[in-house]
Structure formats: C-alpha cells, structure tokens
N, C-alpha and C positions, 0 to 999 in steps of 0.2 A: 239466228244470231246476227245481233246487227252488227257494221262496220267499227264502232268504237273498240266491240268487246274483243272483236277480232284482231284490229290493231295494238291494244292492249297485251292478249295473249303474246303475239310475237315478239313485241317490246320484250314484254319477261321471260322470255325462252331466248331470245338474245343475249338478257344479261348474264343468263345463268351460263349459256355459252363460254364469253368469254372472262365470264369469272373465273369458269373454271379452267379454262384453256391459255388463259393471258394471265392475270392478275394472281391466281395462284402459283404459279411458277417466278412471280418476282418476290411476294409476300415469303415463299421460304430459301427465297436466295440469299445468304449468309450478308451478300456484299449491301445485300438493301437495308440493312441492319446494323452496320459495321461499327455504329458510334454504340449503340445498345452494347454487343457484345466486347467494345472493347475496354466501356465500362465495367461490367461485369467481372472482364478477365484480369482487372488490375485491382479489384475486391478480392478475386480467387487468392492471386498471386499475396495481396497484404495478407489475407486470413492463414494461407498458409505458414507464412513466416512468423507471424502468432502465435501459431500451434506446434512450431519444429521450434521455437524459442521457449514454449511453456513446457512439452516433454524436454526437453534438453535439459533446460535448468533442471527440471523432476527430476533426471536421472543423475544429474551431479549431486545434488543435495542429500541422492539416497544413495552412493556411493561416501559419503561422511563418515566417520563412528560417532557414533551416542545419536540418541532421540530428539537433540536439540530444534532441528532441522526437517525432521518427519513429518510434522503438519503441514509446514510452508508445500513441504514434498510433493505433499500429498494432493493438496489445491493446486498446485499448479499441473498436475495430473490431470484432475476430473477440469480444469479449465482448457488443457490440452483435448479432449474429448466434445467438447461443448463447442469448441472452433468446429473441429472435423464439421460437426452436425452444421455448423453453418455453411460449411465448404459443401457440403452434399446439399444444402437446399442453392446456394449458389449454381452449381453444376445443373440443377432442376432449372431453376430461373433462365440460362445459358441455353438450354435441349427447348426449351417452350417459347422462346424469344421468336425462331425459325417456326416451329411447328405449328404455333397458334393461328398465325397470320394462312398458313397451309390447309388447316381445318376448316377455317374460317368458309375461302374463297372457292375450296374447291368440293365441300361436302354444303354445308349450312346454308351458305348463301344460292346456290342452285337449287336446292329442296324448296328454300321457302321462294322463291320465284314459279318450280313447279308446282307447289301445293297454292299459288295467288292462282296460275292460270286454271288451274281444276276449278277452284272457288267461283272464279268469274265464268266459270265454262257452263257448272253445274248450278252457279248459287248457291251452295251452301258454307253457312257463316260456321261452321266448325274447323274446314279446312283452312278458312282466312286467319281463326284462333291461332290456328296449331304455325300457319304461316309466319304471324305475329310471330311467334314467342320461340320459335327457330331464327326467326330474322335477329332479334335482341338478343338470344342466347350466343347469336355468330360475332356479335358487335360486341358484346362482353369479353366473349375470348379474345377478342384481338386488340382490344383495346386495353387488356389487364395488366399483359407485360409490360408493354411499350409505359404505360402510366404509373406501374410501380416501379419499374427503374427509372424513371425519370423524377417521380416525388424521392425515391430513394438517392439518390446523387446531390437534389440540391439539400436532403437533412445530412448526407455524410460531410456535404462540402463544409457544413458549420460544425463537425464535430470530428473532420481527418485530422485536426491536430495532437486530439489525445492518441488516436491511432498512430499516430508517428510517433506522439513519445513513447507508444510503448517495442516500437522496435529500435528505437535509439538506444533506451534501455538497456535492451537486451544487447546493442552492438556492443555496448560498455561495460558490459556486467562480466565481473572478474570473477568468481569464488577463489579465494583463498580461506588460508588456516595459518595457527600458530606451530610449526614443528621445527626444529632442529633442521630434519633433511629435507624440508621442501617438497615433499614427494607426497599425494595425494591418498594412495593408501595408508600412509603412515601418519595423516591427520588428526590430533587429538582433540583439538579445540578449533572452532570457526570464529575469525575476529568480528566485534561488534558490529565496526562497518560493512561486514560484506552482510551479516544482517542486515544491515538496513539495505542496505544496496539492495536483498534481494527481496525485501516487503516492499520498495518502492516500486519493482520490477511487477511485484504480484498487485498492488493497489494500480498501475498503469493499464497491466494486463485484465484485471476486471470493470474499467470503465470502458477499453475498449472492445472488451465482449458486450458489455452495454450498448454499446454504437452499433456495433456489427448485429445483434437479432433485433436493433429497430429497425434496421437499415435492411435488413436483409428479410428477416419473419415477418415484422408486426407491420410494417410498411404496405406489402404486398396482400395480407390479410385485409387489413384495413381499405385499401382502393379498391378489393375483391368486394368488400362488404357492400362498400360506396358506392359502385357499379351495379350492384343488383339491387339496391333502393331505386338508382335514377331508374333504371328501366323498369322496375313494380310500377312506380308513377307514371312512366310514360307509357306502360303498354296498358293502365289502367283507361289511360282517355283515350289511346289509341283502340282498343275494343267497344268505344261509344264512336268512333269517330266512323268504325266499319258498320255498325248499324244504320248510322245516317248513310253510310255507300248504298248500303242493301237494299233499306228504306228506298231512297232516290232512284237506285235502279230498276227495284219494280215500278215503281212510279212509269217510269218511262216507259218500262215496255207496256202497260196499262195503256200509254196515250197514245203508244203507237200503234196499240191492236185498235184500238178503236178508231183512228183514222185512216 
C-alpha cells in the first residue's frame, strides 16, 4: 500500500471521527436551529387558532334550532380536522428539523467515509457505489428540512395575509339570532348578516387552509422530490467519475510494480 492511499484512508477516518463526535452534537442542538423552529412554531401557533376558530364556530352553529345553519356547521367541522392534520405534519417537520442534521453527521456520513476507506483499501468499486449513495442519501436528509422551511416561509410570506384575515375574522365574528329574550338556547331564527358574517368566516377559513398544505404538505414534498433528481444526476456522473479513480489507480500501481 502506497503512501497516498494511506494518507487518504486516514483523512476519512478523521472525518468520520469528528463528524460524528463534533458536528453532530451541534447539527441536533435545538439552539443551531433556532430561526427553523421558531418559524415553524408561529405556523403551529396560526394553525391552531384556525382550528379552535373552525370547531368553535361548528359548535355554536350546531347549538341553533332548525337546519338552516347545519351545513355551514358541518364544513367548518371537517375544516377544523384538516387544520389538526396540518398541525401534526407541522409538529413532524419541528421533531426532523433536530434529528435530520443528527442522522446525518453521526450515522451516514461516517459509514460512507468508512465504506471509501474499505474501497480504497481493497479496490473494490461496489463498496465506493454503496459509499456514493449513503454519502447523497446523508445530504438529502439534511438538506430537506432546512430547504423546505425556508422555500415554505418565503411562499407563506406572499400569502400570510389571507391567514390573518381569517383569524381577524374570527376575532369579529358575533353569532347572533332574532329572539325576544336574547338568550341562545331560545333562538328561533339566525339574522341574515351573521349569515354572511359566518360564509365570509368559512370562504376566509378555506383559502387559508389553501395556504397552510402548500405551505406545509405540498412545499416539502416537492423539495423532497427536487432533492432526489439533483442527486440521481449527480451520483450518475459521480459513478463514471469513480471509474476513472479506479481506472487511474491501477494504472499506477501498474507503473509502480514495474519500476
């Protein structure tokens, strides 16, 4: 074994070192993060108040008498449910913020440092493959989070207006009725305006459910997708590029048996 290959090996037994000994214990340290999650945690905080605004209304509407009121009721029901789901992939996006960058540094990227030094040890171009595509599988995860909340914030930044109207909305939204005594169970009729009042509240409420699973679902899908294109194309030439290594390397020791 010549000196290069030597040197080489230690090089990537180094980095695996303190990748995993340094670099992953900052990568899942909250505080290294702190703009991520506290982005996140003021989507939790809107989405919530979406959803305790949407069951709310549900529940006054379907304390009414007569059926007038029961559809509206009932959408802003299954709209109240459809938040949750985004509040749980929220809370998912929040737990993977930490843990990806932790995966990353202190499992993936030391494998494929140890599976290069095997490769250059032994020569064989399987374990440099499998090196490849663990090294790009570690850069995918770490790069997923951090790029989808950050394409996600600058699409919310152009569309947090409708999100605010619709808890402004909701801060202003009266239910009333036509009765004599005023008193809620004794409600016979609901007046036109709080109709409308509460269709504006539901047309407010369903645009920014709109915003929230681009923002939140389709965002992060999407950069997930984007992420595993770039790396198919780069680990495409990057597995011609370890040919010409392997190629070159016997070369060499070729010239050097023979001098």
């Amino acid at each position: 074994m010549n000196l290069k290959k030597i040197t080489l090996i230690v090089i990537l037994l180094l980095v695996a070192v303190i990748s995993l000994t340094k670099i992953a214990p900052i990568a899942a340290n909250p505080a290294t993060h702190k703009h991520s999650i506290e982005q996140t945690d003021e989507k939790i905080t809107t989405v919530m108040k979406l959803a305790g605004g949407a069951a709310a209304t549900s529940a006054t509407l379907s304390l009414l008498p007569g059926d007038l009121c029961t559809p509206i009721s009932e959408q802003l029901a299954d709209l109240a449910s459809y938040f949750l789901l985004i509040l749980s992939a929220l809370y998912l996006e929040k737990f993977m913020i930490t843990l990806t960058g932790y995966v990353s540094f202190s499992v993936l990227i030391p494998a494929t440092c140890i599976l290069l030094s095997v490769a250059i040890l032994f020569k064989k171009k399987k374990f440099m493959d499998m090196a490849a595509r663990i090294g790009l599988l570690g850069l995918i995860i770490f790069l997923i989070v951090p790029s989808s909340i950050w394409l996600s914030d600058k699409v919310y930044q152009t569309q947090s207006a409708k999100v605010e109207a619709s808890i402004t909305e909701y801060d202003n939204l009266d239910i009333e009725g036509d009765s004599d005594s005023g008193i809620l169970s004794d409600l016979t009729t609901i007046t036109t305006e709080t109709i409308d009042r509460v269709s504006n509240f539901l047309k407010d409420l369903l645009e920014a459910l709109a915003v929230m699973i681009v923002t939140a679902c389709v965002i992060p899908v999407l950069v997930f997708v984007l992420l595993v294109w770039i790396v198919k194309t780069i680990f495409s030439s990057t597995s011609l590029n370890i040919d010409k290594l392997i190629i070159n390397q016997d070369q060499e020791s070729q010239v050097t048996t023979e001098s």
